[in-house]
N, C-alpha and C positions, 0 to 999 in steps of 0.2 A: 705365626699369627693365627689367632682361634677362626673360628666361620664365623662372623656377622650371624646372629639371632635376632632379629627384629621384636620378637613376642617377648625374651626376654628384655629387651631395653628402652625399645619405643616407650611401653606405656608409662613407665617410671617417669622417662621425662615428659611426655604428654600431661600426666598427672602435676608435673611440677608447676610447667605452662599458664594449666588450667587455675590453677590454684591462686596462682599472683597475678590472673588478670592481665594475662602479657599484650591480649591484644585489645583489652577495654579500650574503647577510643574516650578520650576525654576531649572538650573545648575549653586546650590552654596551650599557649605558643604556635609554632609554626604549623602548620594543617599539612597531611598528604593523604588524598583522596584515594585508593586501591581499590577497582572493581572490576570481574566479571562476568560476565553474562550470564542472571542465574538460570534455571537449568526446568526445562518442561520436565515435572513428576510423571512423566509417561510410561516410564522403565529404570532398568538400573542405570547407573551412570556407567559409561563406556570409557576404553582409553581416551578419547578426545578431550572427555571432563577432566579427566588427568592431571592430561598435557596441558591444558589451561589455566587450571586452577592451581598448580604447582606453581607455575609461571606469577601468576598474582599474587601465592604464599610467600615465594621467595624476594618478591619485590618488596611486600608487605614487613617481612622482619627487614630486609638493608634499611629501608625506612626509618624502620623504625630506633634499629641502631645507632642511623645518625642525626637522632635527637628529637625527628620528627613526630606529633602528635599525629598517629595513624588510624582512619578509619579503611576496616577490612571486614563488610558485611558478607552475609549470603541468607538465600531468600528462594522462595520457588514460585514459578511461574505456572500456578497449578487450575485454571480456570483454561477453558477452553477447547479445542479440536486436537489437539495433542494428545491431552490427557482422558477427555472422551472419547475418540477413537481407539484409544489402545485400550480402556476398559472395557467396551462393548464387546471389542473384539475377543476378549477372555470371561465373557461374561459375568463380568462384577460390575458394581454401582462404581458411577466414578469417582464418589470421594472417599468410600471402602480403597478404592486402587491408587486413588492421590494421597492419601495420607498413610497407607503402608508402605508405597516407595517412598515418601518423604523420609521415613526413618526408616529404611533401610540403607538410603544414601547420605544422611546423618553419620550412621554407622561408619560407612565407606568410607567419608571424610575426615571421620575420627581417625581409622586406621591407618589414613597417609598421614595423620601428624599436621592436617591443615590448620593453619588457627583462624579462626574469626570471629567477630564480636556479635555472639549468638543471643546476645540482649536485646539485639536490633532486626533479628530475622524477622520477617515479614513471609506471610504466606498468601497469594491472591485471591486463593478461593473461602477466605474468611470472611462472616459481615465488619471485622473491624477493618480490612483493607477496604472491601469492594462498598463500602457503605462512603467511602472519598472518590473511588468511582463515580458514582453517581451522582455527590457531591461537582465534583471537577464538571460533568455531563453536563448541570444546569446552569452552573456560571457560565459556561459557553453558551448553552443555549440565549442566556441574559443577553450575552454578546454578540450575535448575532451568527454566531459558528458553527449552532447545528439547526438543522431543518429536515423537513421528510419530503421529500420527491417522489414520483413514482416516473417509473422509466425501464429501458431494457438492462438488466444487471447478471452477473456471471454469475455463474449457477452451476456448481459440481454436483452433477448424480449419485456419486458415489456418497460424498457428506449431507446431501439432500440438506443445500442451503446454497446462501448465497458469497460471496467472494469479492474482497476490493479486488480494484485493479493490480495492486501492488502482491496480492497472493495467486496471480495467474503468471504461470512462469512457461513462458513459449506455448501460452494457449491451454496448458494444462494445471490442474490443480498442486496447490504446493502442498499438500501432505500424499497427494496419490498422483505420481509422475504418468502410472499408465493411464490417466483418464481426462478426457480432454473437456473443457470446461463449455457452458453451454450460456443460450442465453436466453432469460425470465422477463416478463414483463409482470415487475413488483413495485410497491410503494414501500419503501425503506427511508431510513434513521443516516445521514451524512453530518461529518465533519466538514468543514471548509475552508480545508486545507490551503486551498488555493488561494483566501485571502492573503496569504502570508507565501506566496512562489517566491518574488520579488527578493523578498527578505530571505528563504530559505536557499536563495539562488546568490544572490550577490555576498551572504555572509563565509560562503565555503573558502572563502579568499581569506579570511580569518585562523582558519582552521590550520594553523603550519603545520602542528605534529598530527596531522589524520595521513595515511594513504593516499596518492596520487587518483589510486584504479577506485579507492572508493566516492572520491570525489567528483571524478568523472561521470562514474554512474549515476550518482544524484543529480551532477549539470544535466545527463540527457535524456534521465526520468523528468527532473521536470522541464524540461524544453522549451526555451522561451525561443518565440520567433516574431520578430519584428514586419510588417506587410502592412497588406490593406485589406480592408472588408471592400468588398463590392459586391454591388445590388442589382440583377439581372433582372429587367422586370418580364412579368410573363407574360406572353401573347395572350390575348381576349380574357386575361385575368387582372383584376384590379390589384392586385403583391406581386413581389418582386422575392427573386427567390436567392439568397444572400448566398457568399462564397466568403474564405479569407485567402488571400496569394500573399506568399513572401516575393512575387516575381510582376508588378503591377506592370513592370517594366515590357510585360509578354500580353498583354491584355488585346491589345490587335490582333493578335495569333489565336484568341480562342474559338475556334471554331465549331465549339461541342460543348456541352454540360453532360457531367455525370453524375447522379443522387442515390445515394446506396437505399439500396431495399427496403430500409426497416421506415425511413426517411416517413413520415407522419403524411409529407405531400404525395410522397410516389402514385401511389394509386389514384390520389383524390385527382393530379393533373393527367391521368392518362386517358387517350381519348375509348371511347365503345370500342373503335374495332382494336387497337390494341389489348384491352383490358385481362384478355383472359390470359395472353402470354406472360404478361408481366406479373398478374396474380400469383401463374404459376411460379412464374423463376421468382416471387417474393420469399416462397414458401421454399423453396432449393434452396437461397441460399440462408436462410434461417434455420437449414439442419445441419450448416458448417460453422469452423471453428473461426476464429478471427487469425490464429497463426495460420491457418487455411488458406484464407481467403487472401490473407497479405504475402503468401508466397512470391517470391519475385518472379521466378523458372515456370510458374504455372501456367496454361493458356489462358488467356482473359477472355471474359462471357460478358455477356449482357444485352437487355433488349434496350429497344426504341419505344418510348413511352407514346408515340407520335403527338407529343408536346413541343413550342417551340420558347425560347426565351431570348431577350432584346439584349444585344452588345454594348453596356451603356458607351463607348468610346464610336463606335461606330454606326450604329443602329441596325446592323445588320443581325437577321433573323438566324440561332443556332440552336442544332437540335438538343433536344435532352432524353439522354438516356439514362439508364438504371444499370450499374454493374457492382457487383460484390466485392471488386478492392477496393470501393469506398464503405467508410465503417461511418455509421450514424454519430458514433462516440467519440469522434474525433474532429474536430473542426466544428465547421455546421452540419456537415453531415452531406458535402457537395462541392462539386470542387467545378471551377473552369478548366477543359482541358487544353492544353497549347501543347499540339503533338511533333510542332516544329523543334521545341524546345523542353519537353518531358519523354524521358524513354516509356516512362510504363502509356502514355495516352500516344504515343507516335505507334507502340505497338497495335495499341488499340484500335487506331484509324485504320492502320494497314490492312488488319483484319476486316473491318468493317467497309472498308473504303470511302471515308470520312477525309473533309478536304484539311490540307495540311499547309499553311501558311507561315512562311518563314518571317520573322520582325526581328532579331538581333544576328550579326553578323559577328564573325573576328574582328579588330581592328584594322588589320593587316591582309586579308584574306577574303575572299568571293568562300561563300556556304558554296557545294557541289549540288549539280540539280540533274535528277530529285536528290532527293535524303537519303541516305543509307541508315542512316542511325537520326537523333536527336542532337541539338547541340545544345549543350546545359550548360556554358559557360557565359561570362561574360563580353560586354562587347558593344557596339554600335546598335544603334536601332535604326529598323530598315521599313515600310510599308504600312507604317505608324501615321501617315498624316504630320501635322506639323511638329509633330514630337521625331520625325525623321533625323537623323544625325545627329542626336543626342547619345554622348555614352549612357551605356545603360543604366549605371548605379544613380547617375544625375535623372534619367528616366522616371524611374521608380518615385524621385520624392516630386517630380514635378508633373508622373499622372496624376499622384493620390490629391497633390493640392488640386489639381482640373475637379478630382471626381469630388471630393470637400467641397468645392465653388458652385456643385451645381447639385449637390444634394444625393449625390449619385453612391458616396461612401467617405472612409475617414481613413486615416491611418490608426493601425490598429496592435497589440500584442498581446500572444494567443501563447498557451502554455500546453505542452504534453500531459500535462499533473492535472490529474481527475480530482475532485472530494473524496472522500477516503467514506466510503460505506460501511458502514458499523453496525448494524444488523444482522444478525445471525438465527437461524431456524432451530436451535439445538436448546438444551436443557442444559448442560454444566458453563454458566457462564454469570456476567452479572446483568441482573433485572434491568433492564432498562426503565427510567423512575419517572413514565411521563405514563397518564390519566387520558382515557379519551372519553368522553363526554357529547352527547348528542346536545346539550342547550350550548354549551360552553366552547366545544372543541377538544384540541389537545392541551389538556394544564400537567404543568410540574407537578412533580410529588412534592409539599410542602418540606423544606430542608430538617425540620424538627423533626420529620415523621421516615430520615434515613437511620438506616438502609432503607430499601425494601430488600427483605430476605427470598431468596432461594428456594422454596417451598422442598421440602423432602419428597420425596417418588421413592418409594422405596422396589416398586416392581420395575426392573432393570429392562423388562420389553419396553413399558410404558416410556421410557427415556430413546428410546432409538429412533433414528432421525425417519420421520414421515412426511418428506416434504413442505410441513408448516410445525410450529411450534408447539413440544410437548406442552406447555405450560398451557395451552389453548382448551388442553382437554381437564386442567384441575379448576372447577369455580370457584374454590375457596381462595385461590389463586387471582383467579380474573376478577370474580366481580366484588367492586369496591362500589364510594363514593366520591362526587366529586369534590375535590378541595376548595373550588370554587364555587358553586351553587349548594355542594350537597345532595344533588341527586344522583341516582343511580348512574355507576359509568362503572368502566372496563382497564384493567391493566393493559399496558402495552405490554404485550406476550414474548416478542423477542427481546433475546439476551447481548449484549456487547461482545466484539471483536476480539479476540484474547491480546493483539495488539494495544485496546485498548489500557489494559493494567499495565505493562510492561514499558508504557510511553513515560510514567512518572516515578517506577519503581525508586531509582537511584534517591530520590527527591525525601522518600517516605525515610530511607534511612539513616536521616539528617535527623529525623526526630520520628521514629518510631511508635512511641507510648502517646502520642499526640490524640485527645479527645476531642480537642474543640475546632482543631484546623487537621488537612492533610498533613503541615509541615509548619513550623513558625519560622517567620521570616528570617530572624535574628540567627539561627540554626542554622536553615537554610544558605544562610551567607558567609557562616563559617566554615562549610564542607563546601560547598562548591566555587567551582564545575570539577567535576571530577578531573583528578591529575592523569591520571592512568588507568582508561577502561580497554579492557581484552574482552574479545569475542569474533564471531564468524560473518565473512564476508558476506557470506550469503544474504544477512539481514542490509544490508546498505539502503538498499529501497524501501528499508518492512521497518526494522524496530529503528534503525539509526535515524532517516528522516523521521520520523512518527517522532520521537523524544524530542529532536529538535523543534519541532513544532511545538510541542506540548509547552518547551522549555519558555519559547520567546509569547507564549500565549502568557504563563505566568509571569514573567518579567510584564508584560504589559498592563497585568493586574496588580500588580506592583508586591508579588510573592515573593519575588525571587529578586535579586541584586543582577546575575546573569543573565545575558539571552542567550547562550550557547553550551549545553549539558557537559561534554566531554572534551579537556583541553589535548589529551593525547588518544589516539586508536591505534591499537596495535590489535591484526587480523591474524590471528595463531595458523592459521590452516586446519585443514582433516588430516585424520593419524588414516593412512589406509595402507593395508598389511594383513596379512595371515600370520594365525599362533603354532606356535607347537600343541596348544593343549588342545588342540579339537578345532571342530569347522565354524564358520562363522556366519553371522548374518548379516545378509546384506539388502537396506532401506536406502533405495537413486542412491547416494553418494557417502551414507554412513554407515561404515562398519562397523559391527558390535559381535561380543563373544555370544554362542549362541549356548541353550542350557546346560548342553553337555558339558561345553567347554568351559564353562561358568563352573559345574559343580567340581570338574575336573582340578581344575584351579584353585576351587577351594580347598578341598582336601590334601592335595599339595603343600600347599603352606601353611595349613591350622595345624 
């Protein structure tokens, strides 16, 4: 048998392929959705795009063999900190470096014999994409889903901008593992995400053909926890300073308040003679990370604010202190401690020598006196007043009605899942299309008058990240008029989340050439939910939730037939390995051939 020649044979039948339209998708008979994960234009494509996209191709032709009308796009994810990053980094303009690896890995894809239906490629960083961008932005907005807040928000030094929750990964930024993320007090552009927990939480039971472990991580990203809100009121303050417990049932036990740092109140209830320690340790711990600070093994700190707050269950007087594993971002931002029955606040007392009160026992069993440890379990209630010898879990729902009856709190449910911050400090991204206006406020950009484009920069310093937005420093850029008055007003200068294009991509190519809508509905109804989308675990928290949201936002707008984008997930893994042709590079967890090995390789097989 001869040697396999690829250069002589491939392209003959690639050419044949191409030619009859083998993988045009049409809407007629049975539908099979085939898709991807398309692919940040940041560099070449590596073995991983490979190993994936093979996986998709091959699924793509059985498909299509038996009988099924096949949609198999692809498309690039080319806006964003991906693709800006690695161009600054080589000093080129980022859409000089986004659209020459666009076609260089055009190329790439050609050579493996991939097919796909390149009538419908979509590219993000174009005004015909990102002009539905902006589009989609203000129907939310309509809807009451986006808003600007200003508040403390994660802040990478390295990308000099800002960061949802969902792109801090153990405290550090997701494109630069060595750099630990910080925190801004900025007025920023939010999704509201968290309208839809509920929904984004209960429908994963839907999902048969997703992953177990990806499903998992969405239940505990967004974290739903059932409790009570309870109202501490302050000594010689006329408010009352709120907490949420999943454990109302501990509420006799609390013999301490703890209010993190950043807390709006900390300072304002601290008395004179504390004032200067707690100033200080505000300032400590606001130069730590929040994986820092939430360490479990770490020593616990904090001072006494010499403030005291009312035990609405018993009226007994408890101190409040200020320590840094409580996170403002989280809850209220203050927690009741019960050190009888929480290890991190039992530790805390022990240190401090803070009184320790036991209220749930075993069933079966005397607690040991003192404590050696915490007991977190369930069980009886003890020291509780007439709530004594109540099992616990009955506890729980018959403090919260006490505290309901007298004004004191409610039962309540609190989610892990932040709004999803969509602001961004950088230049390659899309315009965000809202007007701010001193008579008027903040008004929409009129929908007739999208896109707003991307202004050109052509001096590549001028684009690199300086803490606020390049686009701050172009007027021909900034200042506008208002769409509402007509007087003088100002673009909103930052750009969108690159998450944010990537939330509806699948959607756009159901109807790609589409001028008057993102997607027509009828389209839209016939290709989705995708049958079979491939891509990397990693996004479970980032593009996965984010789509599904995006998805049941448009069902609700009555876009879409679906509320659930993808009926199948299949999570390919990383290719991780060394080559024979040379050393490689290595970015946290992706391996890629480095130049050498690249050219090495080529000349090999050309």
């Amino acid at each position: 048998m001869s040697k396999y020649n690829p250069h002589a044979i491939e392209p003959k039948w690639q050419r044949f392929w191409e030619e009859r339209g083998l993988m045009k998708a049409r809407e007629e008979g049975e539908k099979y959705y085939v898709l991807e994960m398309f692919p940040y234009p940041s560099g070449d494509l590596h073995m991983g795009h490979l190993k994936n996209y093979t996986m998709g191709d091959a699924l793509a032709r059985f498909k299509k063999q038996q009988g099924y009308s096949v949609l198999h796009p692809m498309g690039w994810d080319a806006f964003g900190l991906p693709a800006e990053n690695a161009a600054l980094k080589f000093g080129k303009h980022p859409a000089e470096w986004t659209f020459d690896n666009i076609a260089r890995a055009k190329e790439s894809l050609n050579l493996m014999g991939i097919l796909y239906d390149w009538d419908r490629e979509v590219t993000t960083c174009t005004p015909d994409y990102y002009r539905w961008n902006q589009w989609i932005f203000i129907q939310m907005y309509k809807a009451g889903l986006v808003y600007r807040a200003g508040g403390l928000v994660n802040w990478c030094p390295k990308c000099q901008t800002v960061l949802a929750n969902e792109q801090v990964v153990e405290g550090r930024c997701w494109r630069h593992e060595d750099t630990l993320v910080e925190k801004k007090s900025l007025e920023q552009w939010y999704l509201k995400i968290t309208a839809y927990a509920d929904r984004l939480l209960d429908d994963l039971d839907k999902l048969e053909h997703w992953p177990e472990k990806v499903k998992a991580m969405q239940r505990a990203w967004i974290g739903r926890s059932e409790g009570a809100t309870v109202r501490f009121a302050l000594e010689e303050r006329d408010e009352a300073l709120e907490v949420f417990t999943t454990r109302p049932d501990t509420l006799f036990g609390a013999t301490f308040m703890v209010i993190a740092p950043e807390h709006p109140l900390t300072l304002e209830i601290t008395t004179p003679e504390r004032h200067a320690e707690v100033e200080a340790y505000v300032r400590a711990a606001q130069l730590k990370s929040e994986i820092e600070r939430q360490t479990e093994d770490r020593e616990k700190t904090g001072v006494f604010t010499g403030a005291y707050a009312i035990n609405p269950v018993n009226g007994r007087k408890v101190p409040i202190w200020t320590a840094d594993y409580v996170l403002y971002g989280y809850g209220t931002g203050a927690i009741m401690a019960v050190p009888a029955h929480d290890q991190r606040d039992f530790e805390f007392a022990k240190k401090f020598g803070l009184e320790i009160v036991p209220v749930i026992k075993p069933a079966d069993e005397d607690l040991p006196e003192p404590l050696e440890a915490a007991y977190e379990g369930p069980g009886v209630m003890i020291n509780s007043g007439d709530f004594s010898g109540l099992a616990s879990e009955e506890g729980k729902k018959k403090i919260t009605e006490w505290l309901a009856s007298k004004g004191l709190g409610e039962a309540t449910v609190t989610y892990r899942l932040r709004d999803w911050l969509i602001s961004r400090q950088r230049y390659w991204g899309t315009p965000i299309p809202m007007v701010h206006c001193e008579k008027c406020g903040v008004v929409p950009v009129p929908e007739d008058q999208l896109p707003v484009e991307l202004p050109e920069i052509k001096d590549v310093e001028q684009i690199r990240p300086q803490g606020k937005s390049p686009l701050e420093a172009h007027p021909e850029f900034l200042h506008t008029t208002c769409p509402k008055c007509g007087g003088p007003a100002r673009r909103d200068a930052d750009t969108m989340d690159t998450f944010f294009d990537s939330s509806w991509y699948y959607l756009r190519y159901t109807d790609a050439h589409n001028e008057q809508l993102p997607f027509a509905r009828d389209k839209a109804d016939y290709w989705m939910p995708v049958d079979q989308y491939i891509g990397g675990i990693e996004h479970a928290v980032l593009h996965l939730l984010y789509s599904r949201f995006f998805t049941k936002f448009f069902h609700d707008q009555k876009m879409v037939g679906v509320d659930e984008p993808f009926e199948r997930l299949f999570t390919q893994g990383m290719v991780m390995g060394w080559t024979d042709y040379g050393p490689v590079e290595v970015e946290g967890e992706r391996v890629r051939l480095s130049e050498e090995a690249r050219i090495r390789l080529e000349l090999e097989t050309s």
